[in-house]
N, C-alpha and C positions, 0 to 999 in steps of 0.2 A: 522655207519650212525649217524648225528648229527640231533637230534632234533628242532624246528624250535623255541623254545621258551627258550635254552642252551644260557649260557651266554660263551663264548668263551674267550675274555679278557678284557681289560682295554680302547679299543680303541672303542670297542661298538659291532660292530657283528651284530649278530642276534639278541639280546637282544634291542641292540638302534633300529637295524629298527622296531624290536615290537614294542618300545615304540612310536617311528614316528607317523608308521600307526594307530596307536592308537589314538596319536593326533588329527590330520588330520580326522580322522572319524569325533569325538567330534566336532571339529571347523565345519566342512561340516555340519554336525547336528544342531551345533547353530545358523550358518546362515541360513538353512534349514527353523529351527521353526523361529526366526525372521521377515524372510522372508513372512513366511504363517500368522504370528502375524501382519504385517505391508499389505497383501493382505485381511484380513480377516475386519481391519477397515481403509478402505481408507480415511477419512476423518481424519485420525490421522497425515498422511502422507502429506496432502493438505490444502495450504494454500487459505486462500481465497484470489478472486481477489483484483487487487488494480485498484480507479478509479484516471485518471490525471484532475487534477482543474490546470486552469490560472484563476488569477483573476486581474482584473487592476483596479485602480481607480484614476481618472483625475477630480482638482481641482484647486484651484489658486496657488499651489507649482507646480506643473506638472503631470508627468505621473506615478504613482508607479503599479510594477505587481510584484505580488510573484505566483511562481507555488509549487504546493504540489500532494503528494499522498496519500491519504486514502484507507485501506481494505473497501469493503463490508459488512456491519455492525460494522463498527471500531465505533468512540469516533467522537464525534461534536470539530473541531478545530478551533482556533479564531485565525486570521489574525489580526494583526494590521501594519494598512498602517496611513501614512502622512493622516489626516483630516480623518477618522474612520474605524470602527474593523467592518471586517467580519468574519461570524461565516458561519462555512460547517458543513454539515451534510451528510454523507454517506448514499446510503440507504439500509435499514434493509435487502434487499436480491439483486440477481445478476438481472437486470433488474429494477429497483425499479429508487424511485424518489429521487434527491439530493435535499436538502433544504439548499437556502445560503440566509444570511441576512446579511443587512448593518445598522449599528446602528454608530450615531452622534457620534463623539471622545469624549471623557469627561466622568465624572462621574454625575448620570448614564447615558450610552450612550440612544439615543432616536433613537427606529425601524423606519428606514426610509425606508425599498423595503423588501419584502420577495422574493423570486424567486423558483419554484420550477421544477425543470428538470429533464426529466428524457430523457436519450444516449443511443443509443446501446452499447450493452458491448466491451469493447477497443476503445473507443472513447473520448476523453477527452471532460470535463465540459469547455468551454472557458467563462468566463464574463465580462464585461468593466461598472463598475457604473463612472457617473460623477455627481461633484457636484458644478457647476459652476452658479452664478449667485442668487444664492438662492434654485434651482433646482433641486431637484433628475433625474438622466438620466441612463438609464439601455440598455443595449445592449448584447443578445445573440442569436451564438454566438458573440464573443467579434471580430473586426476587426484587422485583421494583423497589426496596425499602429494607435495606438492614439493622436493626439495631445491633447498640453496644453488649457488649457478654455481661453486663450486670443487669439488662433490659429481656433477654433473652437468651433461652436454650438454646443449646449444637443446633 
């Protein structure tokens, strides 16, 4: 009768499937506690949401729109479009208010609209400022279709 932990020969045996099963346990084990490590703090595991901004802005150049995405509590990002920089601001939790402003092109730029909105969660931010005529014009949300300031009023 052979023992179950006999090394037999060269080719592995009983000896290699020990070692196998042995393996195999460990990794099952490691995944195991990972596993409970990664159930234990979900918020390790989860990213925060992200919100969709359009923003357009129509002036005597035409029509410019850049779209972005921000996490939920991320960083304030500045936009520079043709004729002035807007700055987004995510907000601090899921439901909360985004803060976007439009300041004059140049140095320093000069706050011309604050806006502050707040979406249902998976909803995008849409915005359209114009600045035509001398004018601040703000619109949200922003309409599927903007024309140029010599096409259309504020």
């Amino acid at each position: 009768m052979i023992a179950a932990d006999v090394e037999i020969d060269d080719h592995g045996g009983p000896a290699l499937a020990k070692k196998q099963r042995n393996i195999m346990r460990k990794s099952a084990a490691l995944v195991a506690s990972l596993s409970l490590l990664a159930l234990s703090n979900p918020r390790a595991a989860e990213l925060p949401p992200q919100l969709g901004y359009s923003i357009a802005l129509r002036n005597d150049h035409g029509v410019e729109t850049q779209a972005l995405s921000l996490p939920v509590g991320g960083d304030t990002r500045q936009l520079k479009l043709v004729g002035g920089v807007v700055e987004v601001t995510p907000p601090a939790k899921a439901g909360g208010i985004s803060v976007i402003k439009l300041f004059a092109d140049g140095k320093p730029g000069r706050l011309l609209h604050t806006a502050r909105i707040s979406r249902p969660d998976g909803q995008p931010v849409r915005v359209a400022y114009s600045l035509c005529g001398g004018q601040v014009g703000y619109q949200s949300p922003a309409p599927d279709k903007l024309d140029g300031c010599a096409a259309g009023a504020n």
